[in-house]
Backbone bond lengths (Angstrom), bond angles and torsions (degrees), N, CA, C in turn:
res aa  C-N    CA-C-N  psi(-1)  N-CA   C-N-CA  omega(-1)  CA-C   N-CA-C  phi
1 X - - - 1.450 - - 1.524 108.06 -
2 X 1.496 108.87 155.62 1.531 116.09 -169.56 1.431 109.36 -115.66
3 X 1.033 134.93 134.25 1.469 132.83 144.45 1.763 118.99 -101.23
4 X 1.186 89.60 89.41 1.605 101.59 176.06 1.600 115.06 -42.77
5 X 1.106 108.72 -42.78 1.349 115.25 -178.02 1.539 124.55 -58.37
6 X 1.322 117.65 -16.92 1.321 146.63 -153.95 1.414 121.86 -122.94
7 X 1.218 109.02 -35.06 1.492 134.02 -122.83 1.773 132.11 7.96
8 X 0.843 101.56 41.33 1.425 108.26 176.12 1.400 124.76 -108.74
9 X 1.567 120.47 141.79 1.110 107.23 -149.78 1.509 106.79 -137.86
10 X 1.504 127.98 149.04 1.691 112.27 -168.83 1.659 93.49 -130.70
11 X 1.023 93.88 179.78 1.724 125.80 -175.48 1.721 111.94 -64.75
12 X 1.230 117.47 108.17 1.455 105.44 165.52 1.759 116.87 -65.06
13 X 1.128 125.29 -57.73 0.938 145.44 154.40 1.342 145.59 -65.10
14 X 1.648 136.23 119.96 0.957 147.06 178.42 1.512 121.34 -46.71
15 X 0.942 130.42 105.80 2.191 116.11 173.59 1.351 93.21 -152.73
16 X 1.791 103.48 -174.77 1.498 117.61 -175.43 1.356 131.79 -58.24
17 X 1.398 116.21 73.31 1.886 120.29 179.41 1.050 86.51 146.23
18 X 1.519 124.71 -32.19 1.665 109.77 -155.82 1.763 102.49 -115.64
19 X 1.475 102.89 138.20 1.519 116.83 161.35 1.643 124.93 -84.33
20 X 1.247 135.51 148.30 0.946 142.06 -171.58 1.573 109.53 -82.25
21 X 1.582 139.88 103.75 1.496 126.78 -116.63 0.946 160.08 21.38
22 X 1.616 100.53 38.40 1.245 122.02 145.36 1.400 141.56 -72.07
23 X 1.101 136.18 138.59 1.578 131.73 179.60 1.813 111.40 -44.32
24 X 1.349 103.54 118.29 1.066 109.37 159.66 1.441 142.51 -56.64
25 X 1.621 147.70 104.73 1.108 128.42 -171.36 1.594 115.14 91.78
26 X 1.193 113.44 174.62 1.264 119.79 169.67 1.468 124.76 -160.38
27 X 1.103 134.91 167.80 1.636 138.83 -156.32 1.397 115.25 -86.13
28 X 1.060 109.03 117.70 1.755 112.81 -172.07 1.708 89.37 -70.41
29 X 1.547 100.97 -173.10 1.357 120.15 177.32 1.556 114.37 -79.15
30 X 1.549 102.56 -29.90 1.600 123.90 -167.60 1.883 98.85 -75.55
31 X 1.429 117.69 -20.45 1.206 121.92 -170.55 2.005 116.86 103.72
32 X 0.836 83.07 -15.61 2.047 98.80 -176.14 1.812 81.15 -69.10
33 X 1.485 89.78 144.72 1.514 106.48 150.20 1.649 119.94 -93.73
34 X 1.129 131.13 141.50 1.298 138.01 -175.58 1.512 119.11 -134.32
35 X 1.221 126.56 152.26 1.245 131.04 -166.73 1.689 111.73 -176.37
36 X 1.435 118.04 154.74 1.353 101.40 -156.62 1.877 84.05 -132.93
37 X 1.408 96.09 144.58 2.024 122.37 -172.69 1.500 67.54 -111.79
38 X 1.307 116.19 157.00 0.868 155.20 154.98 1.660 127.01 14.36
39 X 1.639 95.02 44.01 1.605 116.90 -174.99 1.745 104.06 80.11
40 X 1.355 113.05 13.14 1.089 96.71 176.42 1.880 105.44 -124.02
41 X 0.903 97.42 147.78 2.188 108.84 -166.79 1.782 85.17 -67.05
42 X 1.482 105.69 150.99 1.336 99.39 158.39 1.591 95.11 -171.16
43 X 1.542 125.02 161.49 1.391 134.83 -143.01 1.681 79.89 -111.59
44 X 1.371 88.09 135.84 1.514 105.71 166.84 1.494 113.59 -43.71
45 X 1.194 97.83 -79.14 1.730 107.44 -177.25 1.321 120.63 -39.05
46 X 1.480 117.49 -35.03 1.419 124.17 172.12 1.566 108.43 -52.42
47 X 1.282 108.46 -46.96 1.362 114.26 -148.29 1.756 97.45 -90.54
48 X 0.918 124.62 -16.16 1.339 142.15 179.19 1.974 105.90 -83.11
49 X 1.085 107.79 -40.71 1.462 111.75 163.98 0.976 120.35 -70.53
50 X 1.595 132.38 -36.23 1.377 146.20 -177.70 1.532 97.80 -64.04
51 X 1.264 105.40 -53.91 1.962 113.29 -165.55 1.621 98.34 -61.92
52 X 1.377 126.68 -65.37 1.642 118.97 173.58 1.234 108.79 -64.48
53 X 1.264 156.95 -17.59 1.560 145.92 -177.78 1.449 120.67 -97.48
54 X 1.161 85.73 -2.10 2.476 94.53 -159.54 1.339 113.22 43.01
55 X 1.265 122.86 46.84 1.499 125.82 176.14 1.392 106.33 -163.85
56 X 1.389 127.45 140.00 1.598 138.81 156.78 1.492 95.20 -51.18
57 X 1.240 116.13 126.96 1.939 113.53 154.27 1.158 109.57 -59.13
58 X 1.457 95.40 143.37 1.756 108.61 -167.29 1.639 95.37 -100.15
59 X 1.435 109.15 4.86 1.702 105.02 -178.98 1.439 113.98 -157.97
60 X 1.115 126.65 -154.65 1.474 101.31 -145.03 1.675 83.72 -123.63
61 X 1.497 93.26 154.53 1.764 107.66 -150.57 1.730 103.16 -116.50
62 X 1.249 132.59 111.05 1.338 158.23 -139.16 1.550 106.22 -100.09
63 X 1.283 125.81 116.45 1.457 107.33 179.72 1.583 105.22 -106.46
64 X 1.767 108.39 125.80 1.714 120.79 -153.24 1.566 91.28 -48.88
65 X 1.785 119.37 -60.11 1.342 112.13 -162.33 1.570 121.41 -101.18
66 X 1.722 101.95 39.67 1.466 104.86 165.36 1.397 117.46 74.73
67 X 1.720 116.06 -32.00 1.677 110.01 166.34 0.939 124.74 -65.85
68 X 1.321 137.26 113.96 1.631 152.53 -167.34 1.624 90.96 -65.58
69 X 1.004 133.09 -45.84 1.800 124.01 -155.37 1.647 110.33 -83.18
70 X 1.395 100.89 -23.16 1.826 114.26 178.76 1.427 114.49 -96.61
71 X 1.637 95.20 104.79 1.698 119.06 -164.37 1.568 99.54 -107.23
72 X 1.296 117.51 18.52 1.649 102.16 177.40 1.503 118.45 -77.67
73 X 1.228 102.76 140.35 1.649 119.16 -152.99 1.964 108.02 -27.64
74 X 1.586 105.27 -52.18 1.392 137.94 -166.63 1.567 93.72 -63.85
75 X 1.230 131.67 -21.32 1.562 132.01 -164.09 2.018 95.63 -105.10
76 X 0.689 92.72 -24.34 1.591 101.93 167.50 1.468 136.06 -90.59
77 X 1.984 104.59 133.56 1.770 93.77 -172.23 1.224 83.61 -154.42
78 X 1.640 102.56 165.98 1.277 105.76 166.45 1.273 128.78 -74.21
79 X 1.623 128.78 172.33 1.828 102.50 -173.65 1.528 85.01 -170.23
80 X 1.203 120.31 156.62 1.796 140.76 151.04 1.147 132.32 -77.11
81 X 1.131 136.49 172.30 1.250 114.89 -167.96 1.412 107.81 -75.29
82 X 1.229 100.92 -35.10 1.786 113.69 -176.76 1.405 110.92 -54.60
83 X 1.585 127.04 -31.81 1.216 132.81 -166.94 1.629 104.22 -90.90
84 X 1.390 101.72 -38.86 1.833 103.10 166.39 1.163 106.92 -38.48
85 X 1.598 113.74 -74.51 1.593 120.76 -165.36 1.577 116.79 -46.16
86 X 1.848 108.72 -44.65 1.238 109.34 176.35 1.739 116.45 -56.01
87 X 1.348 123.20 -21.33 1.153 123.39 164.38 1.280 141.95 -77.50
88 X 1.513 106.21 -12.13 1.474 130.58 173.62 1.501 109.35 -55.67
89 X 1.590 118.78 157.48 1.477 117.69 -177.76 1.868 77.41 -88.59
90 X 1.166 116.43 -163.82 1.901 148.52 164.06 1.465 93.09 -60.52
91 X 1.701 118.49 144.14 0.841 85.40 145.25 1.183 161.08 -89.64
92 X 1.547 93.46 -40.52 1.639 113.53 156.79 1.574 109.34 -146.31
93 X 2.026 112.25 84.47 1.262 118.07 -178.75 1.084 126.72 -63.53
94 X 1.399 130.75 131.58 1.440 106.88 167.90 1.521 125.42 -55.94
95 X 1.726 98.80 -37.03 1.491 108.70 -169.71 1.125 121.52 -60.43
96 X 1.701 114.16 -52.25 1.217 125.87 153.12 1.227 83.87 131.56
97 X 1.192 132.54 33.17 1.690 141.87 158.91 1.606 120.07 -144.42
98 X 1.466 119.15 124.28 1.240 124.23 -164.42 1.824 99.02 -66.28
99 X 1.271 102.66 124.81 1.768 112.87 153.09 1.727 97.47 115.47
100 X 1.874 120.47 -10.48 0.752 123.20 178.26 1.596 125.07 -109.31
101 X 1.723 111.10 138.63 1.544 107.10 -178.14 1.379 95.56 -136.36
102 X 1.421 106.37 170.07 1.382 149.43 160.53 1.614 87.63 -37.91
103 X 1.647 137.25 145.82 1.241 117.22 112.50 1.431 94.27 -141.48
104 X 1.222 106.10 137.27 1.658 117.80 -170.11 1.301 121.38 -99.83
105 X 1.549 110.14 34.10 1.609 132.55 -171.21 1.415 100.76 -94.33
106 X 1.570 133.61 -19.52 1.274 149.50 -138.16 1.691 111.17 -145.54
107 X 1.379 129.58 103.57 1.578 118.13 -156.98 1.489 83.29 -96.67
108 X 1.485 137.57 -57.89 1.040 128.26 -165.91 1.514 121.92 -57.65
109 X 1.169 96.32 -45.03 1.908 107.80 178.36 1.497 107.42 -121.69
110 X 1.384 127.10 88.57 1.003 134.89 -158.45 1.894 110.30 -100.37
111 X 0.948 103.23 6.89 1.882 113.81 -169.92 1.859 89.05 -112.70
112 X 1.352 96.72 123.51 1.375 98.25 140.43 1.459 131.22 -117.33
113 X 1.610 124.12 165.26 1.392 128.61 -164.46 1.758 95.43 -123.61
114 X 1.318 105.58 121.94 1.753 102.04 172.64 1.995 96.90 -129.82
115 X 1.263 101.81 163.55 1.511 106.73 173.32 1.287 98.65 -140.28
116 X 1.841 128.73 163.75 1.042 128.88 -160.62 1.666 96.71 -133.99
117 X 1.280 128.17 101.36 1.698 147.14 173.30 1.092 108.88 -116.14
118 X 1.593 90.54 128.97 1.633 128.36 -167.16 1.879 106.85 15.47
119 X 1.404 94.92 59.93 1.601 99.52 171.10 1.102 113.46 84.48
120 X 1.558 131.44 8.39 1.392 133.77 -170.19 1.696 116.24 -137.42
121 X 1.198 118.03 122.76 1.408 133.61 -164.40 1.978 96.57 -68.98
122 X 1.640 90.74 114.30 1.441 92.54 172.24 1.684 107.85 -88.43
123 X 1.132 143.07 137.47 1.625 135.30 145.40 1.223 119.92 -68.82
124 X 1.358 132.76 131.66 1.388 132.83 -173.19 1.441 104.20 -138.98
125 X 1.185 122.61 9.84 1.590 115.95 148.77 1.798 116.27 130.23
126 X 1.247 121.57 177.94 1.573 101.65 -178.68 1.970 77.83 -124.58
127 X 1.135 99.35 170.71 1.635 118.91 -146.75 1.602 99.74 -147.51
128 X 1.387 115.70 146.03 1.386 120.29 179.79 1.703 102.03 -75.99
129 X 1.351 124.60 -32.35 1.565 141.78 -138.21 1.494 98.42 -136.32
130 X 1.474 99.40 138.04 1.512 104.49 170.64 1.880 98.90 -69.55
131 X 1.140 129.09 -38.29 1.381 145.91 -169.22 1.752 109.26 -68.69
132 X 1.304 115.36 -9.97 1.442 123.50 -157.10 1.872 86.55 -119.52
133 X 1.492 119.60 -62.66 1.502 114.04 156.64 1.297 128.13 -28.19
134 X 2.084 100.27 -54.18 1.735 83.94 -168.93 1.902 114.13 -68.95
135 X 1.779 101.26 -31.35 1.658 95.77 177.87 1.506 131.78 -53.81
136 X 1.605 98.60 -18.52 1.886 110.26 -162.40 2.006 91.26 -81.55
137 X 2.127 107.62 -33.05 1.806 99.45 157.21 1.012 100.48 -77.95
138 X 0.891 172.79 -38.44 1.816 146.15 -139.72 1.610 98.87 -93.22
139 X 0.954 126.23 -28.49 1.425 149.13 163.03 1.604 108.11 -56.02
140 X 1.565 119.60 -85.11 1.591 109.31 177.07 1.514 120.08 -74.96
141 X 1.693 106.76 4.43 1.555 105.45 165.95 1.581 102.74 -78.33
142 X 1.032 138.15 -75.25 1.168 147.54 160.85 1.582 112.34 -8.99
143 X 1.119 105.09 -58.09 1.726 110.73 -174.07 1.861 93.13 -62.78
144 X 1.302 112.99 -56.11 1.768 132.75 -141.61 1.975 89.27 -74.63
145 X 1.021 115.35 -62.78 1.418 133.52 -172.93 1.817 127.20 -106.69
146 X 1.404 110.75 15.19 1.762 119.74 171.11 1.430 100.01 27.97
147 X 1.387 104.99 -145.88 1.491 105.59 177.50 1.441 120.34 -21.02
148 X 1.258 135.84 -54.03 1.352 124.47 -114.84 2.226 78.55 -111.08
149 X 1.461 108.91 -2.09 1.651 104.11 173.31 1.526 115.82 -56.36
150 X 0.938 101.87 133.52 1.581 103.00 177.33 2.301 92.93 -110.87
151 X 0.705 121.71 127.25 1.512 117.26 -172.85 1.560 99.63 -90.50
152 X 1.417 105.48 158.85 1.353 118.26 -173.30 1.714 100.77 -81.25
153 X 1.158 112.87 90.06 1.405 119.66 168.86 1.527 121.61 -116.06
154 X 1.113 103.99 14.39 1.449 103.41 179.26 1.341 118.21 118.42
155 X 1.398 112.09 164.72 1.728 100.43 166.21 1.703 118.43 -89.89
């Protein structure tokens, strides 16, 4: 059974490990919920899209606010790979804003701002401020990727 609202989902049926409303599955390390149909592994969220859509997604399914464990229907969209990434936090900035670095070629404006479209390194300028870099991305994230921008605000 499903609670769309939630996305979490339990056991109709009683068998070996499993209770009959009990929580379905359990939490990987990565944060995904997982659970296995018929000896085979399969991602919560997938299977939660399948149940409201009548179809397996034929592509890869985006969670709006970045928490891997919150599968409710409304927190879910479709996305590309390009639109994944645009949703990603930094990974590990120095600056402490995604799209922005150090480059120490420049004394006055020492921050640069780059963005990454359809596989290709945009330049967006060198900046007095790590804070002045991350807005000039939050700016061509926004323009480059609409919804799916996550802005350089930090980790």
């Amino acid at each position: 059974m499903a609670d769309f609202a939630t996305g979490a989902l339990s056991w109709r049926i009683s068998r070996k490990g499993c209770r009959q409303g009990g929580p379905a599955g359990t939490q990987r390390k990565d944060g995904y919920w997982q659970l296995k149909i018929d000896r085979v592994a399969c991602l919560r969220h997938h299977i939660i899209w399948a149940m409201q859509h009548g179809e397996w997604p034929a592509f890869q399914l985006d969670h709006r606010n970045r928490r891997r464990g919150e599968d409710w229907i409304d927190n879910l969209r479709p996305a590309t790979d390009q639109q994944q990434r645009a949703n990603q936090r930094a990974r590990r900035p120095k600056s402490g804003f995604k799209g922005v670095e150090l480059a120490a070629r420049c004394v006055s404006k020492p921050w640069r701002a780059r963005i990454m479209v359809d596989k290709r390194v945009i330049r967006l300028g060198y900046f007095a401020t790590a804070e002045e870099a991350s807005a000039a991305y939050a700016s061509a994230a926004k323009e480059h990727f609409g919804e799916y921008a996550h802005p350089g605000d930090g980790v």
